[in-house]
PDB file of N, CA, C and O in Angstrom:
ATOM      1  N   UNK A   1      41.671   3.897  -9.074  1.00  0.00           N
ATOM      2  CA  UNK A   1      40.945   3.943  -7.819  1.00  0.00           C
ATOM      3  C   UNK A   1      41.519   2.874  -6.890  1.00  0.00           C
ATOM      4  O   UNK A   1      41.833   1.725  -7.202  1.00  0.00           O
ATOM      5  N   UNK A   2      41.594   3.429  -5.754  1.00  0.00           N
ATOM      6  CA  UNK A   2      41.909   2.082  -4.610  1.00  0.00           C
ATOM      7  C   UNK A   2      41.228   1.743  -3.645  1.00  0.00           C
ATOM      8  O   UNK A   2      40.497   2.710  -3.428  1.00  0.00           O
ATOM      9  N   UNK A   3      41.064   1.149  -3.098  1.00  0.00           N
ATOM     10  CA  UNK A   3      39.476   0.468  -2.632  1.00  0.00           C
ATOM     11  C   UNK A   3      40.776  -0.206  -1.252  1.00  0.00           C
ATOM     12  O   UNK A   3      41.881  -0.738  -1.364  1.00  0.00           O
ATOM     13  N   UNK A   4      39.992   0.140  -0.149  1.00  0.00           N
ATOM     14  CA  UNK A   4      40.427  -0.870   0.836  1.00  0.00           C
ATOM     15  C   UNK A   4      39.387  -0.962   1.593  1.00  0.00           C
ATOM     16  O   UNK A   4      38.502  -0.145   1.845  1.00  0.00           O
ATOM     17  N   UNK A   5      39.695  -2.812   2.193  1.00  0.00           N
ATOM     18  CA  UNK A   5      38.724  -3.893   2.753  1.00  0.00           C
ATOM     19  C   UNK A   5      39.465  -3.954   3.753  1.00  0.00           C
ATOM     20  O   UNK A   5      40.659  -3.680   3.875  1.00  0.00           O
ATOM     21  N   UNK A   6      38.508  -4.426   4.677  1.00  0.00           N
ATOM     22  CA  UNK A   6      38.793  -5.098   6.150  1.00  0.00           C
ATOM     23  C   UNK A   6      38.989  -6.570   5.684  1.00  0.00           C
ATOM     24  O   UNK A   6      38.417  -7.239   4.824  1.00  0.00           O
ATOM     25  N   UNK A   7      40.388  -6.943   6.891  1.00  0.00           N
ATOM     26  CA  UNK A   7      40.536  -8.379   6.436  1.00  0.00           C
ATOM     27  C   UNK A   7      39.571  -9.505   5.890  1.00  0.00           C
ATOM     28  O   UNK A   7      39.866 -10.309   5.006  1.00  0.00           O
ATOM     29  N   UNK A   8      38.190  -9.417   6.665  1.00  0.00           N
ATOM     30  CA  UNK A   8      37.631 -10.403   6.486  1.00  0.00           C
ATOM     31  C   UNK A   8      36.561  -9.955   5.138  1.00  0.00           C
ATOM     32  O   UNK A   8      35.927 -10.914   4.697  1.00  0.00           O
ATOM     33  N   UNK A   9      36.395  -9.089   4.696  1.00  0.00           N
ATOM     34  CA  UNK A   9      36.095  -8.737   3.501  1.00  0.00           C
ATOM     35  C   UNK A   9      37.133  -9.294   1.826  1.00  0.00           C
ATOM     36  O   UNK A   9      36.908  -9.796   0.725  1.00  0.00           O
ATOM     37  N   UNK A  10      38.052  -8.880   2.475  1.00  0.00           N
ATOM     38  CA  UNK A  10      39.009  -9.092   1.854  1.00  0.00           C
ATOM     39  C   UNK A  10      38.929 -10.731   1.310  1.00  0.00           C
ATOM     40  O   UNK A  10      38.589 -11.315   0.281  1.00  0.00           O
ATOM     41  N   UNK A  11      39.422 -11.059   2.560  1.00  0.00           N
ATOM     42  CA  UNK A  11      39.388 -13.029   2.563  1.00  0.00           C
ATOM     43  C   UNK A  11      37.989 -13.866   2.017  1.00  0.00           C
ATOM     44  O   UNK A  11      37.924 -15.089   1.897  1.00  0.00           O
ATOM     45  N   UNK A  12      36.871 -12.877   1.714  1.00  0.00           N
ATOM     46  CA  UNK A  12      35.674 -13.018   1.115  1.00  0.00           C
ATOM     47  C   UNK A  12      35.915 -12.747  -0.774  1.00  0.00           C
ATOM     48  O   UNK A  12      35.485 -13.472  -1.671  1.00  0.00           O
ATOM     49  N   UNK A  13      36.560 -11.743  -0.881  1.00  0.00           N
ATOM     50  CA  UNK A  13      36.862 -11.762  -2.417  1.00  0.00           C
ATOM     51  C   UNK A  13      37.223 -12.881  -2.638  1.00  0.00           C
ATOM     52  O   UNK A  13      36.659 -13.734  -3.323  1.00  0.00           O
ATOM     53  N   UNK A  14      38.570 -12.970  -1.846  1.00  0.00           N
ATOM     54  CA  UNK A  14      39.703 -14.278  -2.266  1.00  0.00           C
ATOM     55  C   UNK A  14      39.060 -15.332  -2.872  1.00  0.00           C
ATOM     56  O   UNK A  14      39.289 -15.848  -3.966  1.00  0.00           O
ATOM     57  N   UNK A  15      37.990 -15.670  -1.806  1.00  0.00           N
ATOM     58  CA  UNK A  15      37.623 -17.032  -1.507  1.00  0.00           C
ATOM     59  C   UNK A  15      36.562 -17.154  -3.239  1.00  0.00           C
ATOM     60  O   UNK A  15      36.378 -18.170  -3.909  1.00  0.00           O
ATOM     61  N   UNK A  16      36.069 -15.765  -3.510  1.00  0.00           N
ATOM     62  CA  UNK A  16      35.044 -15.931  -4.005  1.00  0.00           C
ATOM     63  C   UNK A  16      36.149 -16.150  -5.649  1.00  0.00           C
ATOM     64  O   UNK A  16      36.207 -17.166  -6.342  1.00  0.00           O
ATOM     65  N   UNK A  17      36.595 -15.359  -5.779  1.00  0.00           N
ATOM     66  CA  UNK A  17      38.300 -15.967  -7.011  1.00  0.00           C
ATOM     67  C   UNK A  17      38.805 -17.120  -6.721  1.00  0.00           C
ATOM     68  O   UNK A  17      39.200 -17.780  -7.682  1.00  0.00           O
ATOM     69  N   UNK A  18      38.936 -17.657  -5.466  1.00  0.00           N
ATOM     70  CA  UNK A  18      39.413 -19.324  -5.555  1.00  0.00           C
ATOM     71  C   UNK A  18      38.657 -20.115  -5.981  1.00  0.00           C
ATOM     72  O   UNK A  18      39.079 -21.079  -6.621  1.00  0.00           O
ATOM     73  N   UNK A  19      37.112 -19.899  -5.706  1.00  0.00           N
ATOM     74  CA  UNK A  19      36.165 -20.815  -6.083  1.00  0.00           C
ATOM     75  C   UNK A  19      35.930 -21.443  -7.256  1.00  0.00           C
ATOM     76  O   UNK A  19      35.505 -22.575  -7.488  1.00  0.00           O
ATOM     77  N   UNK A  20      36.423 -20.125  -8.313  1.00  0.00           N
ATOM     78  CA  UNK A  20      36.484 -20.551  -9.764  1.00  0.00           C
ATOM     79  C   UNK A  20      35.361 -19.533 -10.637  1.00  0.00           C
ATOM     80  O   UNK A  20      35.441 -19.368 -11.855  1.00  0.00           O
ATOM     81  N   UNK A  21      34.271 -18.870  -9.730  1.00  0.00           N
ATOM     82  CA  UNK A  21      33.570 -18.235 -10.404  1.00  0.00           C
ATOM     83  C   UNK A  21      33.693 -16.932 -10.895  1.00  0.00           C
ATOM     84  O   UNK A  21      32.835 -16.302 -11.514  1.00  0.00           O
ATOM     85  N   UNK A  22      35.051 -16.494 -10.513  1.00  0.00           N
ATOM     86  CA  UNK A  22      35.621 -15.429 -11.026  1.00  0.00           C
ATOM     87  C   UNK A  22      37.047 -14.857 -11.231  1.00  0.00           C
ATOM     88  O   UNK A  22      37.867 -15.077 -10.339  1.00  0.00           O
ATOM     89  N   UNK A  23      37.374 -14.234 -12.185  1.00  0.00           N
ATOM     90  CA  UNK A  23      38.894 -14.617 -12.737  1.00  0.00           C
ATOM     91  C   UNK A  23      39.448 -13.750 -11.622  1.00  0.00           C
ATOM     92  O   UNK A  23      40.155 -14.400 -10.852  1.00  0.00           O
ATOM     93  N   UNK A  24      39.360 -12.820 -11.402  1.00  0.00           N
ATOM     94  CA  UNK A  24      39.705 -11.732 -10.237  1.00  0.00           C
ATOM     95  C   UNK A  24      38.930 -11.263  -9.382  1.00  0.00           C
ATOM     96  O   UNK A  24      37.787 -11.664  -9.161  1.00  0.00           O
ATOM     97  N   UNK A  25      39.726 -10.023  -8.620  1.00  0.00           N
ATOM     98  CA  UNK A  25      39.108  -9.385  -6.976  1.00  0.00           C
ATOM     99  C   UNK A  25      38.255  -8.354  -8.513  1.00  0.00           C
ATOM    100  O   UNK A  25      37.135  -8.807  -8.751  1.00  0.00           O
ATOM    101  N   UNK A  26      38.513  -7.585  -9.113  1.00  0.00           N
ATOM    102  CA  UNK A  26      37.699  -6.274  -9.814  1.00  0.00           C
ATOM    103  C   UNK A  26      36.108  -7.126 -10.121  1.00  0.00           C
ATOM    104  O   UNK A  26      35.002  -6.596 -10.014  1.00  0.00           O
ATOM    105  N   UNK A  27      36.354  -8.411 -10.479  1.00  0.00           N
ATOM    106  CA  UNK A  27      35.200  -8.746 -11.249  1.00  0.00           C
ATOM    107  C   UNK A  27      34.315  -9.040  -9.725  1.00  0.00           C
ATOM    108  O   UNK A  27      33.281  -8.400  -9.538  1.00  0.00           O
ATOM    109  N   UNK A  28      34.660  -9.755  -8.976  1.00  0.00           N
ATOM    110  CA  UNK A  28      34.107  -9.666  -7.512  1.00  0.00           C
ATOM    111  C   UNK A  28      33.425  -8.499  -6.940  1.00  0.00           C
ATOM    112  O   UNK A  28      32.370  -8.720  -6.345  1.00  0.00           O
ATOM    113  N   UNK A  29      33.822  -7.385  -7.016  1.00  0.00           N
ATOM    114  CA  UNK A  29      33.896  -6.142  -6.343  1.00  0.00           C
ATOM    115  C   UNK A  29      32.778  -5.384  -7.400  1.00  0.00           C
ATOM    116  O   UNK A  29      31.853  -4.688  -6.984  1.00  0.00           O
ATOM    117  N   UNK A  30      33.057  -5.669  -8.916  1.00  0.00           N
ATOM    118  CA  UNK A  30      31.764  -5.127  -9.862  1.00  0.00           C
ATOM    119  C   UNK A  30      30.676  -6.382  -9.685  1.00  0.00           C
ATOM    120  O   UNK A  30      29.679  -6.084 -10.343  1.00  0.00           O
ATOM    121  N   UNK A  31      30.559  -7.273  -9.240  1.00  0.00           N
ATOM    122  CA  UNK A  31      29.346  -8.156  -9.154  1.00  0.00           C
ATOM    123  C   UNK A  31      28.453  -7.926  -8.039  1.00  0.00           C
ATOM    124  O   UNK A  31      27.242  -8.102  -7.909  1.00  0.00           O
ATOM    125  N   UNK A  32      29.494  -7.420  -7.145  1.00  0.00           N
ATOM    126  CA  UNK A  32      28.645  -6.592  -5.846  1.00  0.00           C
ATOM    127  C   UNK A  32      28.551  -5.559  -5.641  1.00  0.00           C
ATOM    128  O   UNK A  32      28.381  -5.213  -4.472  1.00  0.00           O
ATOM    129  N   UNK A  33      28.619  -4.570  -6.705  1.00  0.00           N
ATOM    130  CA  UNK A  33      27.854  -2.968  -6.522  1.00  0.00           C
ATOM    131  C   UNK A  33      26.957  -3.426  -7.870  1.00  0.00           C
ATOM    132  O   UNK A  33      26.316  -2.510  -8.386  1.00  0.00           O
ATOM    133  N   UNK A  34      26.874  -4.458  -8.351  1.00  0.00           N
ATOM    134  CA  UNK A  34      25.839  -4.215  -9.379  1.00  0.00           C
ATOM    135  C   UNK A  34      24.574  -5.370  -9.044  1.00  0.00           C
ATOM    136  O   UNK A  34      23.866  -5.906  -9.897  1.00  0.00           O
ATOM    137  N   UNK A  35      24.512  -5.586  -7.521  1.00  0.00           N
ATOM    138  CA  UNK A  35      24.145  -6.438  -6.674  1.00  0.00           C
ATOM    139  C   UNK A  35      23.659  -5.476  -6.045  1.00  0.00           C
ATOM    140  O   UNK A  35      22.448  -5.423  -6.260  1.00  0.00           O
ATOM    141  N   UNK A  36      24.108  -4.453  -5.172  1.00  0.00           N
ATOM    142  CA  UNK A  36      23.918  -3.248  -4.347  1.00  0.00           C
ATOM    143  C   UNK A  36      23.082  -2.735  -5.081  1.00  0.00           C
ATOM    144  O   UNK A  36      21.961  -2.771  -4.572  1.00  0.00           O
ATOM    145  N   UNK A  37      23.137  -2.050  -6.515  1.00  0.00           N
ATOM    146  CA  UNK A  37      22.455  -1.518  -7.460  1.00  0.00           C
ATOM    147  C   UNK A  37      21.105  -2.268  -7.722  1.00  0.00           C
ATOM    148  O   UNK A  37      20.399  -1.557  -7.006  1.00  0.00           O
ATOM    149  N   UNK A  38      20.740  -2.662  -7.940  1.00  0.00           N
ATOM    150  CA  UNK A  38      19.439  -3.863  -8.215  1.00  0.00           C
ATOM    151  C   UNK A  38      18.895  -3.752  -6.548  1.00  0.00           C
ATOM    152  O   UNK A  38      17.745  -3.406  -6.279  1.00  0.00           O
ATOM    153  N   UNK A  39      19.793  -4.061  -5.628  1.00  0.00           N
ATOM    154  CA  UNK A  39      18.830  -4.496  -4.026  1.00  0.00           C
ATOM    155  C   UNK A  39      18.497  -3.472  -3.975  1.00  0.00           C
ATOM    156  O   UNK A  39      17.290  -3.450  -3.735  1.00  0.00           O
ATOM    157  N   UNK A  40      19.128  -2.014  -4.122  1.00  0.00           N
ATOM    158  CA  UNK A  40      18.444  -0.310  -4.354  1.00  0.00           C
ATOM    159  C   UNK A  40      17.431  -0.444  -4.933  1.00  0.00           C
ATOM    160  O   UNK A  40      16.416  -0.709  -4.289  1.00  0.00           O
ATOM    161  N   UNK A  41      17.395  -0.332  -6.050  1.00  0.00           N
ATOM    162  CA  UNK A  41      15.995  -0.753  -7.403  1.00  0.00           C
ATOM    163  C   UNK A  41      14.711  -1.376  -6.225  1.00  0.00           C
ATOM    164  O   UNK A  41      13.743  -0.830  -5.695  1.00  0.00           O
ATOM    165  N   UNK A  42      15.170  -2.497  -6.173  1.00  0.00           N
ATOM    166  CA  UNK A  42      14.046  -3.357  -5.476  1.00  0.00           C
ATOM    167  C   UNK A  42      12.987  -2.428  -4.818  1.00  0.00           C
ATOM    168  O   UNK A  42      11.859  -2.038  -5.118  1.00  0.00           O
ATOM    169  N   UNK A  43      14.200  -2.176  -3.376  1.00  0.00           N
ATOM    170  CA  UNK A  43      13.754  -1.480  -2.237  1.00  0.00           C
ATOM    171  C   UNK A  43      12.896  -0.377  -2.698  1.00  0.00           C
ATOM    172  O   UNK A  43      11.743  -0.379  -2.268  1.00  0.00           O
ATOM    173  N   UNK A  44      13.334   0.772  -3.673  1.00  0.00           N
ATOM    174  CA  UNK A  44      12.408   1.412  -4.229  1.00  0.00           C
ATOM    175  C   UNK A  44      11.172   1.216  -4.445  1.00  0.00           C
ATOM    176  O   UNK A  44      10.137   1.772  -4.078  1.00  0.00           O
ATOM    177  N   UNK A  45      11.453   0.239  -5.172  1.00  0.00           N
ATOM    178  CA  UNK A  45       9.938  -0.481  -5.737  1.00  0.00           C
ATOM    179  C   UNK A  45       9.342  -0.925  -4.941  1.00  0.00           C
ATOM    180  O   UNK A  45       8.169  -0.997  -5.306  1.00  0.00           O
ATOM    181  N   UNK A  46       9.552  -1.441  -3.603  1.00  0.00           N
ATOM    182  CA  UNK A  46       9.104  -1.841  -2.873  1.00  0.00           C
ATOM    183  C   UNK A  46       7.954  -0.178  -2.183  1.00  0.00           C
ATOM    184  O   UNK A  46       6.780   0.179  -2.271  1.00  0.00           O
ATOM    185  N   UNK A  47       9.037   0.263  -1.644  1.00  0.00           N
ATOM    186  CA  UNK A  47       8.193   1.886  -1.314  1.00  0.00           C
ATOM    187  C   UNK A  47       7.309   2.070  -1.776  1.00  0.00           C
ATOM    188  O   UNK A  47       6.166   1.963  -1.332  1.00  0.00           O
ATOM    189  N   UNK A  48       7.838   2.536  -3.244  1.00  0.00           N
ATOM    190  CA  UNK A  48       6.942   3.053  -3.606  1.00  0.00           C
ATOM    191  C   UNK A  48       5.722   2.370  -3.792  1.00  0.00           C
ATOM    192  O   UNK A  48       4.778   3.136  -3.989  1.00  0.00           O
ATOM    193  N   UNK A  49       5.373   0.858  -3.791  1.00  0.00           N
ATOM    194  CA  UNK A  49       4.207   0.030  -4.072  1.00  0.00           C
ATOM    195  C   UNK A  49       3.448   0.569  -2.827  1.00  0.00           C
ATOM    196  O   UNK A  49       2.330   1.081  -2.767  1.00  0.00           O
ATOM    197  N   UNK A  50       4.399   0.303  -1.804  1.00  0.00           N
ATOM    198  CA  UNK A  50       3.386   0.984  -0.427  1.00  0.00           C
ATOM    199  C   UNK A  50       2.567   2.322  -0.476  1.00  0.00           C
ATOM    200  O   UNK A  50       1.412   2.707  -0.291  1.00  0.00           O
ATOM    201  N   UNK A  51       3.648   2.760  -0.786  1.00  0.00           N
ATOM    202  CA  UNK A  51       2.845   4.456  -1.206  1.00  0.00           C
ATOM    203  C   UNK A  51       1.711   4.327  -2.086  1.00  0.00           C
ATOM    204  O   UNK A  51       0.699   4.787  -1.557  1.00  0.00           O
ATOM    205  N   UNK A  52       1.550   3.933  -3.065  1.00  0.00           N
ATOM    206  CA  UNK A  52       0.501   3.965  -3.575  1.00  0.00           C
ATOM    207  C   UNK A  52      -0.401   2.944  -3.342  1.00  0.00           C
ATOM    208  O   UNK A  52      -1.289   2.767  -4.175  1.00  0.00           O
ATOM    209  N   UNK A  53      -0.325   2.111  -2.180  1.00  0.00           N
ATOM    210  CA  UNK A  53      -1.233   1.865  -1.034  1.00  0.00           C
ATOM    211  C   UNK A  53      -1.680   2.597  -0.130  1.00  0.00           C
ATOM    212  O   UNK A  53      -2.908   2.552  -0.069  1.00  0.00           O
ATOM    213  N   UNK A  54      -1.355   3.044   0.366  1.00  0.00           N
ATOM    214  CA  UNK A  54      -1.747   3.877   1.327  1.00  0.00           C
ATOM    215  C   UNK A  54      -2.648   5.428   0.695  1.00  0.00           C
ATOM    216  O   UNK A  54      -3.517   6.083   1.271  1.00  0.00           O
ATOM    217  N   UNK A  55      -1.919   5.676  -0.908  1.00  0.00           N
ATOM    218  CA  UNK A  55      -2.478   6.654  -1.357  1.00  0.00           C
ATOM    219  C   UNK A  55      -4.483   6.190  -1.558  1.00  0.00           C
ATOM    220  O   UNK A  55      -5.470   6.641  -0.977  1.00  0.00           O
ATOM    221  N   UNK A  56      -4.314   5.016  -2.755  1.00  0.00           N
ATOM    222  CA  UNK A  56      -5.359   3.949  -2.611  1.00  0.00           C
ATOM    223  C   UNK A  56      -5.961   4.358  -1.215  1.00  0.00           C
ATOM    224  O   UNK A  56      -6.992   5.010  -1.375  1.00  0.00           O
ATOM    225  N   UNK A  57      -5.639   4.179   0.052  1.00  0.00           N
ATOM    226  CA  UNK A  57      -6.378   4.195   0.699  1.00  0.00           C
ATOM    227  C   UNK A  57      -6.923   5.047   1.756  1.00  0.00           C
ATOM    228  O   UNK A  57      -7.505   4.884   2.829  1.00  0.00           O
ATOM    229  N   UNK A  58      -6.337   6.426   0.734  1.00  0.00           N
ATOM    230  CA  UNK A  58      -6.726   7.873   1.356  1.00  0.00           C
ATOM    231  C   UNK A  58      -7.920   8.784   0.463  1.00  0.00           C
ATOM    232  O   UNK A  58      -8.716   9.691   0.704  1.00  0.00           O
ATOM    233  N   UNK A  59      -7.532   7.981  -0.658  1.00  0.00           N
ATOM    234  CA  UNK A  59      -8.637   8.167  -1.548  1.00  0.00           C
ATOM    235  C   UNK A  59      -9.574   7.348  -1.788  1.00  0.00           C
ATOM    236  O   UNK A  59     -10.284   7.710  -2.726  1.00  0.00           O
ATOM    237  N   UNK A  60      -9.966   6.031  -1.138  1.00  0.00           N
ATOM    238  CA  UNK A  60     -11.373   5.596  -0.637  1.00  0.00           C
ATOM    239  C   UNK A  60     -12.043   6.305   0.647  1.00  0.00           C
ATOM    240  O   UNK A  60     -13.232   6.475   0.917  1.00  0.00           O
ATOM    241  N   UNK A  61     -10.856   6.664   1.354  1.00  0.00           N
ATOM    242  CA  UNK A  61     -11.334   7.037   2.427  1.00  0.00           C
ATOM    243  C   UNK A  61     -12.355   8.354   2.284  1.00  0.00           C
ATOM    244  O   UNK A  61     -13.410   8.608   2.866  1.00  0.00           O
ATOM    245  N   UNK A  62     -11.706   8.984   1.409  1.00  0.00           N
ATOM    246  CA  UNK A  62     -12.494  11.010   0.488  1.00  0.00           C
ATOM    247  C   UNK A  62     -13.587  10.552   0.231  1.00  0.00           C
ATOM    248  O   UNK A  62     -14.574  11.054   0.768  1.00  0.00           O
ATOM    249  N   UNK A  63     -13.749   9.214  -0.876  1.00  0.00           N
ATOM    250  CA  UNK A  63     -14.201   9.303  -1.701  1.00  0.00           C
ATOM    251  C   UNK A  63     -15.573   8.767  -0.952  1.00  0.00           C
ATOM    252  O   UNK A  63     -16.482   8.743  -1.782  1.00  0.00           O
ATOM    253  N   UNK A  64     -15.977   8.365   0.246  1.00  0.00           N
ATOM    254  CA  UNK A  64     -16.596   7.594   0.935  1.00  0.00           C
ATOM    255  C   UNK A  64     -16.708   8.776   2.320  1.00  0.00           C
ATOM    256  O   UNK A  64     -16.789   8.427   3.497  1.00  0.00           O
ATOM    257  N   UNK A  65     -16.691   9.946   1.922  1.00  0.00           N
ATOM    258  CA  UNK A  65     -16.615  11.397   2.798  1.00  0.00           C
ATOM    259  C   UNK A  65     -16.239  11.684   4.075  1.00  0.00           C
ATOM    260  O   UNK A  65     -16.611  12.557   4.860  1.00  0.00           O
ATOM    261  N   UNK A  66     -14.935  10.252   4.203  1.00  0.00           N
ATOM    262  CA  UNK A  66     -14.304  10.515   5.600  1.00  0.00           C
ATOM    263  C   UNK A  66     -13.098  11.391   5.543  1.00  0.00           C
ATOM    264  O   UNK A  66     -12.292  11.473   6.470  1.00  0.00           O
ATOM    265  N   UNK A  67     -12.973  12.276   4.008  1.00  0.00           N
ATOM    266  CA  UNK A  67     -11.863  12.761   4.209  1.00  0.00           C
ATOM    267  C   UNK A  67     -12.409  14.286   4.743  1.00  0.00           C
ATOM    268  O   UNK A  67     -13.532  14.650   5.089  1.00  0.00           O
ATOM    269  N   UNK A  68     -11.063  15.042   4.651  1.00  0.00           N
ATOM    270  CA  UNK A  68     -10.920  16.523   5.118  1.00  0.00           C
ATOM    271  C   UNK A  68     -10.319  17.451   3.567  1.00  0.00           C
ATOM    272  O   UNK A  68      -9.195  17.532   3.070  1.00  0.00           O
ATOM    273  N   UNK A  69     -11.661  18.043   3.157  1.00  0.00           N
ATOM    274  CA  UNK A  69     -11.240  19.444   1.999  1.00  0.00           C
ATOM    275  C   UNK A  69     -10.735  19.976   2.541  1.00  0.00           C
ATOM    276  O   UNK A  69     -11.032  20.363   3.671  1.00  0.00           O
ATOM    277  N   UNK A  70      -9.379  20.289   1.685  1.00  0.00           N
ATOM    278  CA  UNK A  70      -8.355  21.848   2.509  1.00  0.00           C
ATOM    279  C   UNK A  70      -8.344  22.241   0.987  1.00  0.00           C
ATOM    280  O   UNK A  70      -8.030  21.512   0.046  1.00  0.00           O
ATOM    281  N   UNK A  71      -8.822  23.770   0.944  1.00  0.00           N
ATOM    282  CA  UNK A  71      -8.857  24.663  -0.274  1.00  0.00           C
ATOM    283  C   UNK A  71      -7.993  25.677  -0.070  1.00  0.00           C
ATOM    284  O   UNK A  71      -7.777  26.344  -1.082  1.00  0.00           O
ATOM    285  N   UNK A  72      -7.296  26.088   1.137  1.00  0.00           N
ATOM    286  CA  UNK A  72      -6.259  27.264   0.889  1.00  0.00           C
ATOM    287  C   UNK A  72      -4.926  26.621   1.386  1.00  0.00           C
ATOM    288  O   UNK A  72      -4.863  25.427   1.680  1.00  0.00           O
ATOM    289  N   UNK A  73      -3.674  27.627   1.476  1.00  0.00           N
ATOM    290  CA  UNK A  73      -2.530  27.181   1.967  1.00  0.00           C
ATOM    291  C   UNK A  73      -2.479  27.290   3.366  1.00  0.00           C
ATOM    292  O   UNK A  73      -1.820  26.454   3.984  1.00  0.00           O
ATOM    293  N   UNK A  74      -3.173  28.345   4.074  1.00  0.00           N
ATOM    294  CA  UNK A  74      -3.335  27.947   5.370  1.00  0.00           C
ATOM    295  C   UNK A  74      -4.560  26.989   6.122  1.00  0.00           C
ATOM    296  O   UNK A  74      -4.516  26.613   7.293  1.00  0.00           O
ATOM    297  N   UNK A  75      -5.306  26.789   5.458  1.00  0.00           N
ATOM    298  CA  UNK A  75      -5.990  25.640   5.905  1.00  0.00           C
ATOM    299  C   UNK A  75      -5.135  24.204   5.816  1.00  0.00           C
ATOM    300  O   UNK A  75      -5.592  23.359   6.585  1.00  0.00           O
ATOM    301  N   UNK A  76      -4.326  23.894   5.265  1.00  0.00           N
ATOM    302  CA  UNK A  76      -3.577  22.843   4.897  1.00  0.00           C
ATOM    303  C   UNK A  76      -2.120  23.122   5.806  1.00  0.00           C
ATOM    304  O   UNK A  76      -1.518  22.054   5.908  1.00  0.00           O
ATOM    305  N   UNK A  77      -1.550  24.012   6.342  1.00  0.00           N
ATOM    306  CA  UNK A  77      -1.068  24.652   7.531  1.00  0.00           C
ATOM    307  C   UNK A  77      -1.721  23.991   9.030  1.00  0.00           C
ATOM    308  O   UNK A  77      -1.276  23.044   9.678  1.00  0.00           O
ATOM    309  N   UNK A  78      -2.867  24.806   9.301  1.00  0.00           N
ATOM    310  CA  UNK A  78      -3.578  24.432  10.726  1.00  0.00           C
ATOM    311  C   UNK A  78      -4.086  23.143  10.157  1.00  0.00           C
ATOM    312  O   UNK A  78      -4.078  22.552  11.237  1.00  0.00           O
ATOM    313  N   UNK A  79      -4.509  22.263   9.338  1.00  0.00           N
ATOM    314  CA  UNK A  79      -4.710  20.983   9.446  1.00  0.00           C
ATOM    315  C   UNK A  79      -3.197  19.910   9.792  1.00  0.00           C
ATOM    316  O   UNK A  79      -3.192  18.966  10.582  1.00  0.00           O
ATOM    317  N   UNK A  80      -2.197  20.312   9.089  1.00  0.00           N
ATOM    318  CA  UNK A  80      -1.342  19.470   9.478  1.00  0.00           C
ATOM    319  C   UNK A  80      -0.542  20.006  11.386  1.00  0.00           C
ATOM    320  O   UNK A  80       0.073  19.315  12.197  1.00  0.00           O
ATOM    321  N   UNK A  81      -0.795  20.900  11.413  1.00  0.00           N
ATOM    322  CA  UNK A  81      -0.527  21.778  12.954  1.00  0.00           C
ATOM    323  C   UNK A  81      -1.565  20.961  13.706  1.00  0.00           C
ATOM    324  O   UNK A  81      -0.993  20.178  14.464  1.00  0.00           O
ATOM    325  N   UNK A  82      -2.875  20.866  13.765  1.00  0.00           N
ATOM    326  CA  UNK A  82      -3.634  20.162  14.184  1.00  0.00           C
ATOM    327  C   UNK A  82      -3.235  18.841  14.483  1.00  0.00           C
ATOM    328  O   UNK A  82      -3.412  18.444  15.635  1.00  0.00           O
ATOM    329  N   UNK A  83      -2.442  17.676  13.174  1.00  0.00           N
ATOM    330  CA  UNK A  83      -1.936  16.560  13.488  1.00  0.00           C
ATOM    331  C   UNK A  83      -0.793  16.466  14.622  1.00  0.00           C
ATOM    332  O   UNK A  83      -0.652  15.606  15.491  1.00  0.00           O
ATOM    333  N   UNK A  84       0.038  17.698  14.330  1.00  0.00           N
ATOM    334  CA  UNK A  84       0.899  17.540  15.073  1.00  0.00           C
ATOM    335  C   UNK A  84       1.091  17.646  16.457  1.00  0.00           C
ATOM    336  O   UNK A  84       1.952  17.149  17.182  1.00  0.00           O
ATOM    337  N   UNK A  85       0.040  18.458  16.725  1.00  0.00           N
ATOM    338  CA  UNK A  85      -0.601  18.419  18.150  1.00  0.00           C
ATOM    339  C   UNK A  85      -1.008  16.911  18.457  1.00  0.00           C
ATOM    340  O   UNK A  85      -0.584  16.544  19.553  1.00  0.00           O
ATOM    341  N   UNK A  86      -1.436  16.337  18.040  1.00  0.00           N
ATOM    342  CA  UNK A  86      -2.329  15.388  19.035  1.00  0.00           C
ATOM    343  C   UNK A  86      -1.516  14.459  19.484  1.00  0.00           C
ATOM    344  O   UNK A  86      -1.931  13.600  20.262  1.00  0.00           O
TER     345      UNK A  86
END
């Protein structure tokens, strides 16, 4: 595989192999997609925590009879048509 960097990317490996904390550019280049990989992970987790906040707080909202029963597929149709109107 060949991988090309913009100079100043580039001069960022270097620096990060001169420093001493790594024998080469490959080990550089796998420390930061497995860096990329994990900040992905996170972010996920992050979402999804929200989501099931907000779910949490669609289901106090039912459960406390401010929500809206939709029992067919077109009621759940003109209810979200309804949102989209306003």
């Amino acid at each position: 595989m060949h991988v090309s960097l913009t100079p100043e990317l580039e001069a960022r490996v270097k620096s990060k192999v001169e420093s001493g904390l790594y024998n080469n550019a490959s080990e550089v280049i796998r420390e930061a997609i497995r860096f990329m990989e994990l900040h992905e992970d996170w972010i996920n987790e992050m979402k999804l925590a929200k989501l099931r906040e907000q779910l949490q707080v669609g289901i106090d909202a039912f459960e406390q009879g401010k929500g809206t029963k939709v029992s067919s597929r077109k009621e759940l149709d003109d209810f979200f048509e309804d949102i989209m109107s306003d």
